[in-house]
C-alpha positions as CSV (number, residue, x, y, z in Angstrom):
1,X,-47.8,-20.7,-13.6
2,X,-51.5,-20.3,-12.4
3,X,-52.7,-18.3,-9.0
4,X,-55.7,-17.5,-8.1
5,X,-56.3,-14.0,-6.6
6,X,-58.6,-10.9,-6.9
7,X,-56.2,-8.2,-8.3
8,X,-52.9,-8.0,-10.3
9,X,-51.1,-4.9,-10.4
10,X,-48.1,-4.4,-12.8
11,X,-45.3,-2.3,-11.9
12,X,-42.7,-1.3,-15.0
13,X,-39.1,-0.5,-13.2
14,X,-36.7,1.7,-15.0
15,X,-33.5,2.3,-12.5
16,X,-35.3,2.1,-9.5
17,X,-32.9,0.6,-7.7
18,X,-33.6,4.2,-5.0
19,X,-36.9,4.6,-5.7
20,X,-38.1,0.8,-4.6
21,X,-39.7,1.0,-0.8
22,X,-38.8,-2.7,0.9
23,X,-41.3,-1.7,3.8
24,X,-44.3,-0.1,2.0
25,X,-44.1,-2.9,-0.1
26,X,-43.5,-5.5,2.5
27,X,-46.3,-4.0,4.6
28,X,-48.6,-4.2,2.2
29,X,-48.4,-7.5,0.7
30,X,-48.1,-8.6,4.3
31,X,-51.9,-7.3,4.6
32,X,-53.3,-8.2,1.1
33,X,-52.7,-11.7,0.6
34,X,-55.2,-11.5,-2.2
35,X,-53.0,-9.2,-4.5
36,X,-49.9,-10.1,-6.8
37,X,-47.5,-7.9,-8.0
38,X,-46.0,-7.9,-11.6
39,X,-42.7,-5.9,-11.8
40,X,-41.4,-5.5,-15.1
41,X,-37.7,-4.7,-15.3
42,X,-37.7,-2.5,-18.3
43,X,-33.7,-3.5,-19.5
44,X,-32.3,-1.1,-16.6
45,X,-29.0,-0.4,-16.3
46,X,-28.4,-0.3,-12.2
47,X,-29.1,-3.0,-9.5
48,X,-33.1,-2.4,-10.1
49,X,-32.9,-6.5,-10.8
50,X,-31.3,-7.3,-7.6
51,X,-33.6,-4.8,-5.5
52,X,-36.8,-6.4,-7.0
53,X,-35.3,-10.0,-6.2
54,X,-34.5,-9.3,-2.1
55,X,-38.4,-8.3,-2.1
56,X,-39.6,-11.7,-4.2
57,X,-37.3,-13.8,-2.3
58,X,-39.8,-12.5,0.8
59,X,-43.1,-12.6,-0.9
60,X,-42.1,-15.7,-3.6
61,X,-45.8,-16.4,-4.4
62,X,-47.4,-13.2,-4.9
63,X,-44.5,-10.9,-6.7
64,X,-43.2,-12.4,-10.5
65,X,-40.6,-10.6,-12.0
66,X,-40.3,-10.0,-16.0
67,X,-37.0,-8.4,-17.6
68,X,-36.7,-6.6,-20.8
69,X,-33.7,-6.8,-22.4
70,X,-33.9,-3.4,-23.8
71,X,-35.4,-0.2,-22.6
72,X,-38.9,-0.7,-24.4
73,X,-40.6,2.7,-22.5
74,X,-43.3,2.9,-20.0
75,X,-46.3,1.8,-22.4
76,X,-44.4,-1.6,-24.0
77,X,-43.4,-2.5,-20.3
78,X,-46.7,-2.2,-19.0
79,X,-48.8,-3.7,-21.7
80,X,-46.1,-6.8,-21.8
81,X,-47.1,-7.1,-17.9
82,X,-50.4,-7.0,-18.3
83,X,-50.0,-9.5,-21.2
84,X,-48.2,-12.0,-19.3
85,X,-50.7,-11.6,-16.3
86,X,-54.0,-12.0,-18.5
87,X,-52.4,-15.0,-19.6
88,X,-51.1,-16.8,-16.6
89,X,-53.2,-15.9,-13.5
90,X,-56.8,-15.8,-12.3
91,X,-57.9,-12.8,-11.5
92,X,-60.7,-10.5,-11.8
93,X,-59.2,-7.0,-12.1
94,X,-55.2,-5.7,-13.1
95,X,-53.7,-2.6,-13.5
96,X,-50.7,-0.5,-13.3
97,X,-49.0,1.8,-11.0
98,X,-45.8,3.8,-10.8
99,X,-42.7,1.9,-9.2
100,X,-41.9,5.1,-7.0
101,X,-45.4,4.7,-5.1
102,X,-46.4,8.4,-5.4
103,X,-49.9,6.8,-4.8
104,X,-49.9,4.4,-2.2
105,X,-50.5,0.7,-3.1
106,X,-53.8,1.0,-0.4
107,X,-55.0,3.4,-2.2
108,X,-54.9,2.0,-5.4
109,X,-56.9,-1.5,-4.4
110,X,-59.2,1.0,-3.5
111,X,-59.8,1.8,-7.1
112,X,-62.0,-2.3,-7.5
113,X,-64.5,-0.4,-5.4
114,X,-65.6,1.7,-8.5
115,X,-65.8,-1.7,-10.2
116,X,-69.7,-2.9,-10.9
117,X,-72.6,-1.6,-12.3
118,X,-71.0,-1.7,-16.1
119,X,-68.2,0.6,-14.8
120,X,-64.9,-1.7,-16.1
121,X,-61.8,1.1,-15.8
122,X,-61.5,3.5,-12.7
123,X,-58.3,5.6,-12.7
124,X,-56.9,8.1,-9.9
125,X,-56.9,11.8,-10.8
126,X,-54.6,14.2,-9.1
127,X,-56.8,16.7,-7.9
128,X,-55.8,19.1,-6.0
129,X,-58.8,20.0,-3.1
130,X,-59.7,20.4,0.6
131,X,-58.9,16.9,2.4
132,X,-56.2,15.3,-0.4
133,X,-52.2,16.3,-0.6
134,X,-51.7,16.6,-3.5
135,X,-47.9,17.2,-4.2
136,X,-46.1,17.9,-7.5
137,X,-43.6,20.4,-8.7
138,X,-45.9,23.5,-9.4
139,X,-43.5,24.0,-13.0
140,X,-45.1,20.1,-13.9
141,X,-48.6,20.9,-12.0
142,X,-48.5,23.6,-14.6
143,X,-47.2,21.9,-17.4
144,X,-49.7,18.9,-16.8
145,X,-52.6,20.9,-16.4
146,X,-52.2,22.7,-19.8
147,X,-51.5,19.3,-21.9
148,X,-54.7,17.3,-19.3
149,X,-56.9,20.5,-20.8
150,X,-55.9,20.0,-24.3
151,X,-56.4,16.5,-24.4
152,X,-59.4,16.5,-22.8
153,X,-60.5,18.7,-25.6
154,X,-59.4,16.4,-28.2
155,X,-61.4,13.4,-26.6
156,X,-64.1,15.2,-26.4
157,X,-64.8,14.4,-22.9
158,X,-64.6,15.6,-19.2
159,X,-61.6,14.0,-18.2
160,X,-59.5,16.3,-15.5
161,X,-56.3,13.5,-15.8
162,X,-55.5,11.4,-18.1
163,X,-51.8,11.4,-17.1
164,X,-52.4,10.1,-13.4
165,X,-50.2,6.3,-13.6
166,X,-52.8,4.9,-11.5
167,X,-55.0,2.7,-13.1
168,X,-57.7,-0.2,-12.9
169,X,-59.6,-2.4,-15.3
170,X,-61.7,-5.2,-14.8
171,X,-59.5,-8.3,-16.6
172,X,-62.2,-8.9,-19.7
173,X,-61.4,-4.7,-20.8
174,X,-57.8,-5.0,-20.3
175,X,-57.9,-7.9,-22.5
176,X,-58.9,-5.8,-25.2
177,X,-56.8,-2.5,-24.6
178,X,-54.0,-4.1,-24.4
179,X,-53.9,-6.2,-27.4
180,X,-51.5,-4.3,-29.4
181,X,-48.8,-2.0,-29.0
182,X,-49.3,1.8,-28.1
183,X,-47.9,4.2,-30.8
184,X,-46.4,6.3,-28.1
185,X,-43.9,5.4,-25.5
186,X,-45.2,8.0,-22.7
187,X,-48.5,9.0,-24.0
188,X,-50.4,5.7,-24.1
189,X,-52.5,7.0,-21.4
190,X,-54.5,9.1,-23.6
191,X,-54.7,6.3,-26.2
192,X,-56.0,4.0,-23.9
193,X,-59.0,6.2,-23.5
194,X,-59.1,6.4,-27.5
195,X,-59.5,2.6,-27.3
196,X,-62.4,2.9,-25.2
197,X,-64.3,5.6,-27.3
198,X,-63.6,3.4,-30.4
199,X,-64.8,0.1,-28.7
200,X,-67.8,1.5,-27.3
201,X,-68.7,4.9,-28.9
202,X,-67.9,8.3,-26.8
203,X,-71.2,8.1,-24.4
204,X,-71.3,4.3,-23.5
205,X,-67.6,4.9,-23.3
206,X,-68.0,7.3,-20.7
207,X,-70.6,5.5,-18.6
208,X,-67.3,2.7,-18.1
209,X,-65.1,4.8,-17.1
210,X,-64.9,6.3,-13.5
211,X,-62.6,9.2,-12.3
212,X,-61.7,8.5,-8.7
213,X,-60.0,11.5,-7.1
214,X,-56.5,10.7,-5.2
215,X,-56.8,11.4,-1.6
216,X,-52.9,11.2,-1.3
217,X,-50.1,11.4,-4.2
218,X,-46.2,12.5,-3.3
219,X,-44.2,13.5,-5.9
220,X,-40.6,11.6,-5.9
221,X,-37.8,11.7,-7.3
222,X,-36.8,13.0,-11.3
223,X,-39.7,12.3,-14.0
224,X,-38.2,9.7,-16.3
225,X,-39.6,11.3,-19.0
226,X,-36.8,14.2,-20.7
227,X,-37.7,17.5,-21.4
228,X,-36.7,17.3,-25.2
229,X,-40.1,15.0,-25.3
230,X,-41.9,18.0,-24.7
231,X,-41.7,18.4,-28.4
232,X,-42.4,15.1,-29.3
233,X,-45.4,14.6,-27.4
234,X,-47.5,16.9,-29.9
235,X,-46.5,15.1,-32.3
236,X,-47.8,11.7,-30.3
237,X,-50.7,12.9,-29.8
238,X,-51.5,14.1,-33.7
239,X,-50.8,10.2,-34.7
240,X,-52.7,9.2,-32.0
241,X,-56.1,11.6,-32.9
242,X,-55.3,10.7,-36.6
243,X,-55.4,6.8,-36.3
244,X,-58.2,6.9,-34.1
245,X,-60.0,9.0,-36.7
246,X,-59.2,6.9,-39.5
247,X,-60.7,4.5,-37.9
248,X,-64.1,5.8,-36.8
249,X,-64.4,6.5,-40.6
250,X,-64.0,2.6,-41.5
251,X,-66.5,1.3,-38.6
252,X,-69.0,4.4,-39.7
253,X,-68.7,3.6,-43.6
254,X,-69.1,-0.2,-42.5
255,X,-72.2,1.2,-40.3
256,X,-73.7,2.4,-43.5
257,X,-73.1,-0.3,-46.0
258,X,-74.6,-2.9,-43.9
């Protein structure tokens, strides 16, 4: 398998069977000829497989479909889509976005725009300002805004969402994000940005990354992720901080016996 096109975007699918729009996708692909869509069928347990065939029996050459034969979690899906596009098409940016479409597939193309000038990952933020809707739950707005804060702390950099599942690389960055597995099923955001301070240092790290804020994002449906991970995540996050730590030490003690 070998296509040529300008963007990939990967799509993980747990029981979306409800949540997967025929017409938003159909409408879109019918307009971006350009794009190919990776859905990853993350070992679901409804007729998410048989929704996700209708739409590629319509669109055969620009939608593959991968199936896990397991739940793997949000992170494993996505980096095994991203994997398997890096590997089998040409293109010159991928990312990921949410199966449910909270942020419309236009909008996310949109992110390649931030693309040039040494800038290699844009990512939507959910923003909340004069001229976007902006629509969650306020109980998760809250919730999200108080873990986005701390993180940000802990990165050490002005990030205002880290969270967002809308996100763009140029194909030469993903490549090297993506490499290994995430420690954490739900939090690999945050350790995606980890990867970025420890490839480049914090400030060239920054000058890579752009921060694009979301002129539309609809909340739908029940987060996948349970409530009893609320615990957990701290926990994510400590390993997270304390493996990227451990290795700053090794490339600074490296640093200073060269």
């Amino acid at each position: 398998m070998s296509k040529q096109n300008n963007i990939s975007i990967v799509i993980p699918c747990y029981n979306e069977e409800k949540g997967i729009s025929n017409s938003e996708y159909s409408t879109f692909l019918d307009n971006k000829p350009d794009v190919f869509i990776c859905f990853v069928n993350d070992g679901s347990t409804d007729k998410t497989l048989e929704a996700l065939s209708i739409l590629k029996s319509k669109y055969v050459s620009q939608i593959h479909i991968l199936t896990l034969e397991k739940n793997s979690g949000k992170a494993e899906a996505v980096r095994t889509g991203i994997t398997f596009c890096n590997q089998n098409l040409q293109h010159q940016y991928i990312g990921y976005l949410d199966a449910d479409l909270a942020t419309t597939l236009e909008e996310f193309v949109e992110l390649r725009n931030y693309l040039h000038d040494g800038i290699v990952f844009s990512f939507g933020s959910r923003i909340r300002k004069i001229g976007s809707l902006i629509e969650r739950q306020n109980s998760r707005f809250l919730i999200g805004r108080v873990v986005a804060t701390l993180i940000s702390n802990i990165l050490d950099i002005k990030v205002y969402d880290t969270q967002c599942g809308s996100k763009l690389f140029t194909r030469e960055i993903s490549e090297k994000l993506f490499n290994e597995e995430f420690i954490s099923k739900w939090l690999f955001d945050v350790e995606i940005f980890f990867r970025m301070i420890h490839l480049f240092g914090k400030e060239k790290a920054i000058k890579k990354m752009y921060e694009v804020p979301l002129k539309l994002w609809v909340e739908k449906g029940d987060s996948k992720v349970k409530f009893t991970y609320g615990f957990k995540l701290w926990f994510d996050l400590f390993k997270i901080r304390r493996k990227y730590r451990k290795l700053q030490k090794i490339v600074l003690t490296q640093n200073q016996n060269k």
